[in-house]
N, C-alpha and C positions, 0 to 999 in steps of 0.2 A: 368627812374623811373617806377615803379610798376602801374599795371592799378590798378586804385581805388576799382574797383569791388572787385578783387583777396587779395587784400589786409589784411592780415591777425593777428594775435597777433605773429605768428611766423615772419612774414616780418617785423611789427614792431620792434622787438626784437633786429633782425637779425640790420637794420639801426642804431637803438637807441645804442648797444656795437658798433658797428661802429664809430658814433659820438663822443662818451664817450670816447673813446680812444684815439683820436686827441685829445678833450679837455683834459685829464689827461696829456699827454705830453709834452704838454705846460707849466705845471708849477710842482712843486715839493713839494707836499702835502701829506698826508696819504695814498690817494687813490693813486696806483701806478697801475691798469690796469684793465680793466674790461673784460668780457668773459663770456659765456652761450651760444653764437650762437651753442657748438657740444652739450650743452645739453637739446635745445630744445625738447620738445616733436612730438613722432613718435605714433606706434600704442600701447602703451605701457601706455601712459599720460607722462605726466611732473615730473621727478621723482625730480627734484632741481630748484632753483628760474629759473627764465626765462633770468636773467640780473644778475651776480653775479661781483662785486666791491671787486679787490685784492688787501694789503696790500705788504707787506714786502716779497721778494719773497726767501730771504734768510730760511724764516721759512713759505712758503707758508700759508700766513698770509689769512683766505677770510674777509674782513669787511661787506658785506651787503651782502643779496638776495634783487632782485627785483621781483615782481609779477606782471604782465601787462596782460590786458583787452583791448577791443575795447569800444568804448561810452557804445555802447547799453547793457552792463557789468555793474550795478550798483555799486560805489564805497562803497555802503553799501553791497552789496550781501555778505550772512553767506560765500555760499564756497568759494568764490573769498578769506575771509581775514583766516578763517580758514586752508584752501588751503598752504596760506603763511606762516601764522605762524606754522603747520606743521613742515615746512620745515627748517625755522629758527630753531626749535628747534631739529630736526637731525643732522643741522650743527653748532648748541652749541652757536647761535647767539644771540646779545638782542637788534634788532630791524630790522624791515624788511619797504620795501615802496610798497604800493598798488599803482598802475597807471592805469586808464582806458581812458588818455588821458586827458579827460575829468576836473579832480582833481587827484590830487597825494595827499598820504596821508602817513607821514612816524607814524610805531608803534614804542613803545618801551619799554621793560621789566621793570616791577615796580619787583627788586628783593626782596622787603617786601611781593609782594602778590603772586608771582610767572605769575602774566597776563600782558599782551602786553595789553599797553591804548595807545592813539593818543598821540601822542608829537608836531605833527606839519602837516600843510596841504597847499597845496599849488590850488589854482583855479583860477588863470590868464587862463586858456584854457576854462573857465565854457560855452563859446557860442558851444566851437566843442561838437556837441550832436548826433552824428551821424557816423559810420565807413565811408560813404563817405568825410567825409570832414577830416578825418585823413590827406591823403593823400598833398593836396594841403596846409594844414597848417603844416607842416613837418618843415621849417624853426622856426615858433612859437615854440615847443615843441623842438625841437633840444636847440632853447634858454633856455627854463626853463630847461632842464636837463641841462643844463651846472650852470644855478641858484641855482639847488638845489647840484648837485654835490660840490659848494664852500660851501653851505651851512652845507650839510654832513662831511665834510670837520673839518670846523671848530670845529661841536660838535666832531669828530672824536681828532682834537687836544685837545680840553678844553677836553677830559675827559665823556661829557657825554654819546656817547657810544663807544662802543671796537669791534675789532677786534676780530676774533680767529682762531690760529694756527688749520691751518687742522688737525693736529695729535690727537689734544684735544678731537675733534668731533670721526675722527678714531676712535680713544681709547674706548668710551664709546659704540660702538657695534651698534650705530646708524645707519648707515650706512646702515653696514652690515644688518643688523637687518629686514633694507628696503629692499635691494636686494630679500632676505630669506622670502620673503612675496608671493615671486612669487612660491613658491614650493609647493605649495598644487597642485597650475593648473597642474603645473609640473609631481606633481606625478600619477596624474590623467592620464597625459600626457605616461607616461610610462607604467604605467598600459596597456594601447589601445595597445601601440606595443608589449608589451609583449606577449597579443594575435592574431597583424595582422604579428607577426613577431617572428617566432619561433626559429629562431637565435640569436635573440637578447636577447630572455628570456634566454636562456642556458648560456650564457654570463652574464649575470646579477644574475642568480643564481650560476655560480661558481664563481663568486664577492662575492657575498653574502655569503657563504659556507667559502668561504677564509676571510675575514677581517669584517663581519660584525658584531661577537663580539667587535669589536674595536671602535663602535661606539657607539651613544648614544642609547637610546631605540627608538624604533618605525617600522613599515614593510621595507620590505627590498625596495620597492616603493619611501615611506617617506624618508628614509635614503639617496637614492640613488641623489635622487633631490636633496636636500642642498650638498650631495659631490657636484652634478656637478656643483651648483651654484657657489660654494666655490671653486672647480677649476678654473672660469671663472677668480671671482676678483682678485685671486693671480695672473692669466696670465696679468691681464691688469695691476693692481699695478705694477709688477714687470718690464714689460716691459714699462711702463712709465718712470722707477726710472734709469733702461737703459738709454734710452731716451735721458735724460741728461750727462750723462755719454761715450756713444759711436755713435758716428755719425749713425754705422750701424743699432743700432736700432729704428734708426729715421722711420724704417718702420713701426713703428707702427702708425705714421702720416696715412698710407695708410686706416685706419680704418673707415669706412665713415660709412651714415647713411645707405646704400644701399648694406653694405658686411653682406655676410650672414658668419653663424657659420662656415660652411665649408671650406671658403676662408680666415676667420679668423687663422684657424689651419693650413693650407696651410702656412701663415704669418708666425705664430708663427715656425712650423717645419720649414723655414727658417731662421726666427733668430737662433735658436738655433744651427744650424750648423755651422753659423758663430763664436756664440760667446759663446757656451756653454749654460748650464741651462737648457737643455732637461731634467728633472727631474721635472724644472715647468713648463716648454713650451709644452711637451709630452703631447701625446692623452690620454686620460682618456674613461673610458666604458660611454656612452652617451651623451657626452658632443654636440655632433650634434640635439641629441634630443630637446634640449631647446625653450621653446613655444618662438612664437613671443614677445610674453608681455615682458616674462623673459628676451631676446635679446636687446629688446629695451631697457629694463631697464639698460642693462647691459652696451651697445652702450653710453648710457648716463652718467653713471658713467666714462667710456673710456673718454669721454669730457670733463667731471670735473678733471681729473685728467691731460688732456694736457693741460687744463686752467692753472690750479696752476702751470702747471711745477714743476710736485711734486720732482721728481728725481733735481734738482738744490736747493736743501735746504741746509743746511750745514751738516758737516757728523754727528753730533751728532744729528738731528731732523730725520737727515736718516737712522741710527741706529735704533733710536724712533720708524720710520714706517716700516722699517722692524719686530721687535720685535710685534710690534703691530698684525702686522699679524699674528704672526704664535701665539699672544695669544690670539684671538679674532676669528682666527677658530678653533682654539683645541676648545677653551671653548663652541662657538656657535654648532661645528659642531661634535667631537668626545665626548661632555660629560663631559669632562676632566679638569683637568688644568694640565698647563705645570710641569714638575720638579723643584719646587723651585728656582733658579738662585744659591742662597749661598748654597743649598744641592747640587745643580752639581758641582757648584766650589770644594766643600769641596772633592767630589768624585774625580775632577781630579788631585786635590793638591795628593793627596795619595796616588794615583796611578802612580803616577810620579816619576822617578828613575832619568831620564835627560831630566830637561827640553828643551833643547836645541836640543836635538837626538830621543828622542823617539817617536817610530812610533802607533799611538794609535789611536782604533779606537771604537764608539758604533755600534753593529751590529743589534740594535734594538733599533731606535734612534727615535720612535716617531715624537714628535714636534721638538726634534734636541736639547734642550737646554745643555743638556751634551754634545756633540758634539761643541757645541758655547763655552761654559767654559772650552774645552778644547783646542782650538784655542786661547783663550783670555789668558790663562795660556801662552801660548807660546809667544804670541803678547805683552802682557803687561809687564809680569815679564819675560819669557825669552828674551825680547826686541828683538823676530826674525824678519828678513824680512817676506812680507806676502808670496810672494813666497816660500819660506821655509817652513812656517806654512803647506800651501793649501798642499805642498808633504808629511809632515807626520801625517796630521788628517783625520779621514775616517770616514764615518758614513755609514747605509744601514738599511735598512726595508721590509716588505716584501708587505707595501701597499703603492701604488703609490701617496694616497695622503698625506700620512703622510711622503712620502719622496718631495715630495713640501714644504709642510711647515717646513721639516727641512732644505732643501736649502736656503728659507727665513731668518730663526737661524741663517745658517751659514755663511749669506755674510754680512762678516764684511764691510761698504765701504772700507777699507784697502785693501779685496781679493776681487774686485769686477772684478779682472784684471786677477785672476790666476786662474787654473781650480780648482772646488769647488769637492771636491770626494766625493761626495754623492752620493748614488747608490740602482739599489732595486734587493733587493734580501735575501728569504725566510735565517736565523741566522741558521737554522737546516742545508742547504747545503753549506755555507765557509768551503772550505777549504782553504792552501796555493796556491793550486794550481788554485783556481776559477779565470778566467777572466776576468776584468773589464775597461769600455770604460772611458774615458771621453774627452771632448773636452777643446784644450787651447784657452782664449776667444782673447789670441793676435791676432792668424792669423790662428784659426779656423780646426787646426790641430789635429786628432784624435789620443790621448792618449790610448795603449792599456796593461794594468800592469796585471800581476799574484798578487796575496792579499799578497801571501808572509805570515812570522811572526809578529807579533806586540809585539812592547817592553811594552805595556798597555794595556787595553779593560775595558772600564769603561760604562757600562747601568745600568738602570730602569726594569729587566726582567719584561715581560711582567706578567700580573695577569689575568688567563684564568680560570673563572669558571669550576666546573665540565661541565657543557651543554658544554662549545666551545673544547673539549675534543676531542670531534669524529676528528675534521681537521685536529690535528697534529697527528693521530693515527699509520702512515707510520713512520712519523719522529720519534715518539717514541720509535718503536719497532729498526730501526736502530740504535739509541744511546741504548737500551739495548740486540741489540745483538753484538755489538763493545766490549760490555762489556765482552762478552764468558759468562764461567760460573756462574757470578757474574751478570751476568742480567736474567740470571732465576729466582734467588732469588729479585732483587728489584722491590720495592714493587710500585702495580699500584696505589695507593690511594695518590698519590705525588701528587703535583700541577706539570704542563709544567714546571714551572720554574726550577724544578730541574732537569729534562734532558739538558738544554739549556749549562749550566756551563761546561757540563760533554761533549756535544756535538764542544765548544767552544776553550776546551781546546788544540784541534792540532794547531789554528792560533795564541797561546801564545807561545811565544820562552822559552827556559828555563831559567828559572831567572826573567821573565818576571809577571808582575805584572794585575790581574785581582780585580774591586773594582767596587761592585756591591750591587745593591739597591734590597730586595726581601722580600715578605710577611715572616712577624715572625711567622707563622705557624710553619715555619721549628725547633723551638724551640720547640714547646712541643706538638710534633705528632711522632708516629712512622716509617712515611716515612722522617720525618727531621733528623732522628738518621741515617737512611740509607744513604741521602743523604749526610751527615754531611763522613759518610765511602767510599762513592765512592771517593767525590769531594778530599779525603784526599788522594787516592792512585795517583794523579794526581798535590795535589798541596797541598801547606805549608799554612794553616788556620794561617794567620795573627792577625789580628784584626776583633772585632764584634762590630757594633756601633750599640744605641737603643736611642731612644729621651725621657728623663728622662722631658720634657715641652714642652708639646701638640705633637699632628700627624705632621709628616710632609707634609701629604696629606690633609688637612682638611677638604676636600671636599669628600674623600671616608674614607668609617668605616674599612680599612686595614688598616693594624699598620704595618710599616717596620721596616728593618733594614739594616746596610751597614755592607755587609764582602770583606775583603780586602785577597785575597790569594796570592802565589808567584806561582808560574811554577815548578815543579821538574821533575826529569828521572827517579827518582831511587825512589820507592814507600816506602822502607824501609829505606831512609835515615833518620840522625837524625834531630828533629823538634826541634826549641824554644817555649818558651811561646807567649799564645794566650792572646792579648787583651780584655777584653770586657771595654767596656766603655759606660757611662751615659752622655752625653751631660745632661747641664742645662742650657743652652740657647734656647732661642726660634729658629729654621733656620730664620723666618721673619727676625731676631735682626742682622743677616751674611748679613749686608748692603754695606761691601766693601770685593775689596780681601786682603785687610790685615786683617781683621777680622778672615777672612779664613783661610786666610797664617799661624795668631797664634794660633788658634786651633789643624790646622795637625801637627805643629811641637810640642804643647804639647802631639796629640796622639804618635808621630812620636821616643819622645827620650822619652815617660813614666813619662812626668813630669808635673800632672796636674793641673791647680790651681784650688783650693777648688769651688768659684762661680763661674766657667766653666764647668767641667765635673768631675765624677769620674771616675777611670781607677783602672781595677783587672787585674792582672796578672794569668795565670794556666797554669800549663803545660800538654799534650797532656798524658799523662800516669793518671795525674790527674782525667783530663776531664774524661776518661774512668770509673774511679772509683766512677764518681759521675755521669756518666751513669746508671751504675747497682742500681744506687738509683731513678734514675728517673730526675735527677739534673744536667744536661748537659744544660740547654740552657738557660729556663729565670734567674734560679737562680744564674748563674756566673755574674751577673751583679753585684751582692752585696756578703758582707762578708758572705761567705757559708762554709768554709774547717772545722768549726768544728761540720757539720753535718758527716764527714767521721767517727768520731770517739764516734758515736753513736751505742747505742746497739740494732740494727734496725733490721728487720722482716720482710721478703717479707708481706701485706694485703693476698694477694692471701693466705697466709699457713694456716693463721689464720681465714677465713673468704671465706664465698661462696660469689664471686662479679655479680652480673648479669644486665644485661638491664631492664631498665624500660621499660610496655608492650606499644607495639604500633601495635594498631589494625586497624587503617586508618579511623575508622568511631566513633568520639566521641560524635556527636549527640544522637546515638545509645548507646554505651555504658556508657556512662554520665549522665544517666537520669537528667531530668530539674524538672522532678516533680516525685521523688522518691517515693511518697507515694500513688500512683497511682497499684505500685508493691509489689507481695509478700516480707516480710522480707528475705526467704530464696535465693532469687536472688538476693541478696542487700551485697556488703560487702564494708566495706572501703576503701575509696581511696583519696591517696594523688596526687595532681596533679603535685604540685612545691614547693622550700623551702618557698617562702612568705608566703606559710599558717603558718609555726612553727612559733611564737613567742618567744619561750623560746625553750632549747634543747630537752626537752622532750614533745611531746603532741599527741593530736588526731586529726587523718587526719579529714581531713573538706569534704570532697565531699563521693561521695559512686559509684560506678560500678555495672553494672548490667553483668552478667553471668546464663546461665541455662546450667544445665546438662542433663534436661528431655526433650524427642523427644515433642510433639506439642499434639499430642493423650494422652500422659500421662499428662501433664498438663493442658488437657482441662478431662482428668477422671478422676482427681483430684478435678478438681472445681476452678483451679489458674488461674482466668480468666485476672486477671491485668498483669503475666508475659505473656500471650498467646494473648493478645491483644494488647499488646508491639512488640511483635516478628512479628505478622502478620501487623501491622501501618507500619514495613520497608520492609517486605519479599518480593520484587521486586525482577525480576531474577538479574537485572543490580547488585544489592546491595549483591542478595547471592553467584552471581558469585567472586563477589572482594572479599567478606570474606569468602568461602569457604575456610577451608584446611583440611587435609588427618587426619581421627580420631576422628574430631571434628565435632560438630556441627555448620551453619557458625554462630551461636547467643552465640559462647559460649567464654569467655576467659579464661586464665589460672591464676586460682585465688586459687589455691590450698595453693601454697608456697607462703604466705604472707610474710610480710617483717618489722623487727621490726626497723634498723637500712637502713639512706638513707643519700646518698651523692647526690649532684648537678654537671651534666654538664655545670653549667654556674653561677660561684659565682658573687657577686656583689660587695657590702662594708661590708656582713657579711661571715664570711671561718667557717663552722661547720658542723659536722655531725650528724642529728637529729634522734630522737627515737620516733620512737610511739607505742603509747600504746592505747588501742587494737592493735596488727600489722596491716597492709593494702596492701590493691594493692597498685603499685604505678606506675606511668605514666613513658614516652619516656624521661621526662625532669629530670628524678630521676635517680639515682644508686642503688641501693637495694643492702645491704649488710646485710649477712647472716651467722652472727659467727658459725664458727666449733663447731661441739656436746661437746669437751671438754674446747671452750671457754667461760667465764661468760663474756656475753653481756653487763652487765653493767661496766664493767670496761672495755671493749674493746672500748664502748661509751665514758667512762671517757679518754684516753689514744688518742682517734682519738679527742676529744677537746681538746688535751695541746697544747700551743703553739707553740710547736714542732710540732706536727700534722698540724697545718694552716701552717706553714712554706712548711712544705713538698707539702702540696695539692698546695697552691701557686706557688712553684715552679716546679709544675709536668706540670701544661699548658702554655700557653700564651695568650696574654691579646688581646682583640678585639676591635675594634675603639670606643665602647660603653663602653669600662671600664669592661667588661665581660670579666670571666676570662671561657677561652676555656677547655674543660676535655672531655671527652668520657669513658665510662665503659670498653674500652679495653686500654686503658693507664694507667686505676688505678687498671687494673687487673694484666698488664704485671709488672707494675712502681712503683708503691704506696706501701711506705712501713709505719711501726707504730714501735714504741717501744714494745720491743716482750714481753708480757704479760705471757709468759711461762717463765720467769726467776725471778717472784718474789712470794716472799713465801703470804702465807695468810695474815699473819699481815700487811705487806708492800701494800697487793692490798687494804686492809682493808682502812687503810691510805690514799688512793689514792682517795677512793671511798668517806670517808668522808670529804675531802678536794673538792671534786667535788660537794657535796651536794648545796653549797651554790650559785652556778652558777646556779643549775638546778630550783635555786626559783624564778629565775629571769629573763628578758627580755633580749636575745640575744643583743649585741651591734656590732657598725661600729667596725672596726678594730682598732683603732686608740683610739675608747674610750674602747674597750675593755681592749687593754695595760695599759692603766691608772686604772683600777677597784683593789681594794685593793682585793676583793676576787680570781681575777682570777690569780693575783702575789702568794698570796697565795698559790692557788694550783699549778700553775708551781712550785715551790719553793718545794714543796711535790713533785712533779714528778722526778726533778731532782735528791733530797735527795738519795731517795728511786732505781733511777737506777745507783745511783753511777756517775752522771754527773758531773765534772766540769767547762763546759762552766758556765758565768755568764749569768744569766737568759739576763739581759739588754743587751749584745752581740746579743742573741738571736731575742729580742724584735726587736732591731733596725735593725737587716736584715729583717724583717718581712716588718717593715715599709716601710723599703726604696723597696722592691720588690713591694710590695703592693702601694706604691707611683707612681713607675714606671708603673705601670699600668692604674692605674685612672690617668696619667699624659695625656692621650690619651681623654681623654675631657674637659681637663683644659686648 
């Protein structure tokens, strides 16, 4: 026995689960084993009860935490019960027992108030008032724990409290959440070596350089700490869930309070050679670094998890906790969330030629969930062995922890046995010929394959701001000099994503199927036209999918879509018709995969039913034709073929298009208190459309501009523009607006602007006129009818509904319901009913049928269509160009594009 002196709350502890488990074996109650001796506290504190009480170990069930003191511990002390219930409520519990020897006192959750009150108290020990006399009444307290254990017991079968499945706890990021606490010290931590250790920094900044777009926000410091936190628990989760599973990696037993990080990884690069999973077992950039606090804490999680014997759960709770991980650090640690479950299913249903055969893989596989759905494709409906699976599913990344946490994704328990082909390596350099290892977990034998072709390749390309730009700058220019003469010409203003496809294409076989997730930019931008002509000399544009009910990301303001292409040799072969399709299901509602299953086969044979999706058909000669209109991407979603045979007019012929000014400094040119300044430096300015009210008005703001040097406006006596000019003339301020010719105080305010479009429509599509003309701002288009066009019918003809159609369909729609445009797309794109082929009386007409619009308040789209006056005038628009589309044909593609759009925040 322990000398009384030394006696401690952890020797207590240590005895007390000792006892508890002899008396739990003795009989066959709720309480099936108790455990906390690994997760006592070190230099770190007590990251979980001191005494934890296991259930069912099929679903590692924990029923209690205990919290234990020595006497001289008051069983009322705040932190002693605070302390507890803490911890109770990271592990999803509703009731915990305070012990200070002394009194035991169990709490218990009043789920009406959400607080833990006493339920019961036990003080047969009330004489031991002192740590020394702990020790020799050891027998007495051994009794009452066993008293109160039948006790717990019972409330545990009546019902009044419960258990709960670790995974529950898992799930809700608690956990996690606690580990993640330690990364401040941490990052503090790394800071210090960054400068006693100038190796380490270079290391951590070309980390940083390479995948640190891919995280959440914060310094590269901050970032770096929760990686490596995050790499820690998957090592230990994972090799626990082993554990259970393969005798070998019973070494993780070897994990004591007294191994350091070091010897940790030493472990781990041993199991991994054994039995595969180098992918999560692998070194990571500082993972040695980790403070003591952060270790301990970590050491102690490692003990809760060999308590539960997490890895002996059944496979479905195991599935659970795998999944759980790889969603609880994307979400905690990259920002992110994963890819929908029923959007990757749908991705891999469709991409699938034979399920049984095809070799398919994501090269940019993130969290792994498209990689998981395409294993579970093969698993469930191709009914494969797993072994079969594990040889034609492949996944890879180019950051090491996001190919951890797709290894997570991808181990189904079914493949826990066969080598997992996850792998890292930059999607820019696959080729067929690339080399990849992996090990088989039977008998540790090192697998070494060429990538070969893939019968499929199904991702999520990535979404890399302009900033993350500069990393892939190498890889760029090699996919556009692959291209020969055709990548002098494409255009740099793409996102990454569109070299990736074009990059991608030598590891598709031909005939081989690629079905891929990517910002719908590519829709109504002029590097999406481009991209839309490379990706076609390489391969058969399929199908285009768009979410007609909500984002499918709902967490970021990118709006996607899914295009499905085939493999071709022959650039000039002939093509079929191109899908586009409207889903009107929510992905949330793609709950199973026969959900899935009947959606791709309605994409699949063209046969959609009405409250699922709609489905256009075009053919590629088409599409062309409705290029040169500006009408290639969002507006093939809906009935559009009888805009081809409109009597339409490049904007550009008819109209000078130009940029709204942007002068970097609106404080300055924006006066706040105009009247401060001469009238002659004052002229109107419109900022945005929300000033127009109706289609005709006057701008609301005013711009200040001088043309006079400083001397001549102070010889003049204009002391309010010259006392403006000098409040900002810092060198910093005239260096930035300095340019060549000007003065830096001056803008170009010459060419006013009577007519203005919007780079960013809302739920109003028009083009407004003002009168007096104005400057108008970056967020305008200024449109400036040719000398031999009348302005006001050029006004009246860009508000027919014909005209919203067009503009609608010239951009694409943004997570906010904003509809994207730029003055070089409505300059190249934007076409109008050509105003030069109708006689005088006919514009006559046009102009008085407009009248009745212009008395009035702009309306939503939607109430627009319904207003007797504006049918009216379409009805005159049509007349008069000889149209016979029916206006209502008209209307309703309006709607439904314009639906599709604002479906992106509903």
């Amino acid at each position: 026995m322990k000398l009384a002196a030394r006696y401690n709350e952890r020797s207590f502890a240590i005895d007390l689960i000792g006892h508890l488990k002899i008396a739990i074996s003795k009989v066959n109650r709720p309480v099936k084993d108790a455990g906390g001796e690994h997760t006592v506290s070190g230099e770190g504190g007590s990251l979980f009860p001191d005494v934890l009480l296991f259930g069912d170990r099929s679903n590692a069930v924990i029923m209690q935490g205990w919290e234990l003191k020595m006497p001289d511990t008051s069983i009322d002390d705040v932190d002693f019960r605070e302390n507890a219930e803490m911890k109770a409520r990271i592990l999803g519990l509703d009731s915990y027992l305070l012990w200070n020897v002394t009194i035991a006192r169990l709490y218990r959750l009043d789920p009406t108030s959400d607080r833990f009150t006493i339920y019961r108290e036990w003080n047969d020990l009330s004489d031991i008032t002192t740590r020394k006399m702990v020790v020799p009444n050891k027998a007495r307290w051994e009794a009452l724990a066993e008293k109160i254990l039948v006790e717990l017991n019972d409330l545990l079968s009546d019902g009044y409290i419960q258990g709960r499945p670790f995974i529950e706890s898992y799930r809700t990021g608690g956990i996690t959440n606690l580990l993640l606490t330690n990364a401040p010290e941490l990052e503090a931590s790394l800071k210090k070596a960054s400068i006693s250790d100038t190796d380490f920094d270079a290391e951590m900044e070309q980390w940083w350089i390479s995948h640190g777009a891919e995280y959440f926000k914060g310094t590269r410091e901050a970032v770096l700490a929760q990686a490596i936190l995050s790499n820690w628990i998957a090592k230990f989760m994972f090799a626990n869930i082993l554990r259970e599973q393969d005798d070998r990696a019973r070494t993780i037993e070897t994990v004591e309070d007294e191994t350091t990080p070091d010897e940790a990884l030493e472990i781990f690069k041993r199991l991994s050679e054994e039995i595969n999973f180098w992918t999560i077992f692998s070194d990571f950039i500082g993972l040695e670094k980790v403070t003591p606090q952060a270790w301990d804490h970590l050491l102690q999680f490692n003990g809760l998890l060999r308590d539960l014997r997490v890895g002996s759960v059944d496979q479905a709770q195991l599935s659970d906790i795998l999944e759980t991980t790889v969603e609880v650090t994307t979400r905690k640690l990259r920002g992110q969330y994963p890819t929908p479950l029923g959007l990757a299913r749908l991705l891999a249903r469709l991409a699938a030629k034979d399920i049984s055969q095809d070799r398919v893989i994501d090269p940019c596989c993130g969290s792994g969930t498209i990689a998981r759905a395409n294993a579970e494709l093969k698993l469930v409906t191709g009914e494969l062995p797993a072994a079969t699976v594990s040889a034609q599913v492949y996944a890879s990344d180019q950051d090491p922890q996001a190919v951890q946490i797709a290894t997570f994704a991808m181990t189904n328990p079914a493949m826990m046995h066969s080598p997992i082909r996850v792998f890292r390596r930059d999607a820019f350099t696959l080729t067929p010929e690339t080399e990849v290892d992996f090990t088989d977990p039977s008998d540790g034998t090192v697998i070494t394959e060429h990538l070969g072709e893939f019968d499929a390749l199904t991702t999520n390309l990535p979404f890399i701001a302009q900033a993350g730009r500069k990393q892939y700058g190498n890889a760029l220019a090699r996919v556009k000099e692959a291209m020969g003469e055709d990548g002098k010409t494409f255009t740099g203003r793409s996102d990454v994503a569109a070299y990736l496809p074009l990059s991608l294409a030598q590891i598709i076989r031909p005939g081989g199927r690629m079905a891929m997730i990517i910002t719908n930019s590519w829709l109504g931008t002029d590097w999406g036209d481009a991209f839309y002509r490379e990706l076609s000399k390489r391969f058969e544009l399929k199908t285009v999918i768009t979410s007609g009910s909500g984002r499918w990301f709902g967490n970021s303001e990118v709006v996607t879509n899914i295009l499905i292409a085939e493999r071709i040799e022959d650039p000039d072969q002939q093509r079929g018709p191109i899908k586009f399709v409207t889903l009107k299901r929510r992905i949330e509602d793609l709950q199973s995969v026969e959900d899935v299953r009947d959606i791709a086969r309605q994409i699949v044979a063209a046969r959609p039913l009405d409250d699922v999706m709609t489905l256009r058909t075009v053919m590629p000669d088409a599409l062309e034709r409705f290029r040169s209109l500006g009408l290639s991407g969002s507006a093939q979603f809906v009935d559009c073929d009888w805009a081809l045979d409109l009597p339409l007019i490049p904007l550009a012929k008819v109209a000078f298009i130009r940029r709204g000014e942007r002068r970097g400094m609106n404080e300055f040119f924006y006066p706040r208190k105009p009247e401060l300044i001469e009238d002659e430096y004052l002229v109107p300015l419109a900022k945005n459309m929300t000033e127009l009210r109706r289609l005709s008005g006057q701008a609301q703001g005013v711009a200040f501009s001088c043309a006079e040097t400083t001397r001549d406006l102070k010889r003049m006596g204009h002391i309010g523009a010259l006392d403006w000019i000098n409040a900002f003339a810092t060198p910093a301020v005239i260096k930035k607006l300095s340019r060549a010719g000007k003065h830096w105080y001056q803008m170009d305010t010459d060419d006013l602007s009577s007519l203005v479009a919007s780079v960013g429509y809302g739920e109003r599509i028009f083009v407004g006129r003002l009168d007096p003309p104005a400057f108008c701002d970056q967020r305008l288009v200024p449109i400036k009818p040719a000398p031999d066009i009348d302005d006001k019918l050029l006004h009246a003809l860009l508000n027919s509904t014909i005209s919203m159609f067009l503009i609608e369909g010239l951009g694409f729609g943004r997570g906010l319901g904003v509809l994207d445009l730029n003055k070089d797309r409505m300059e190249s794109s934007l076409h109008v009913l050509d105003p030069t082929v109708l006689d005088d009386a006919a514009a006559d007409r046009i102009l008085a049928a407009f009248q009745p619009l212009l008395q009035r308040d702009i309306m939503k789209v939607a109430d627009e269509l319904e207003a007797s006056d504006r049918q009216a005038f379409d009805d005159v628009v049509l007349k008069e160009f000889g149209i016979e589309t029916p206006r209502e044909r008209i209307y309703d593609a309006l709607r439904a594009l314009f639906e599709i759009r604002m479906a992106a925040i509903r």
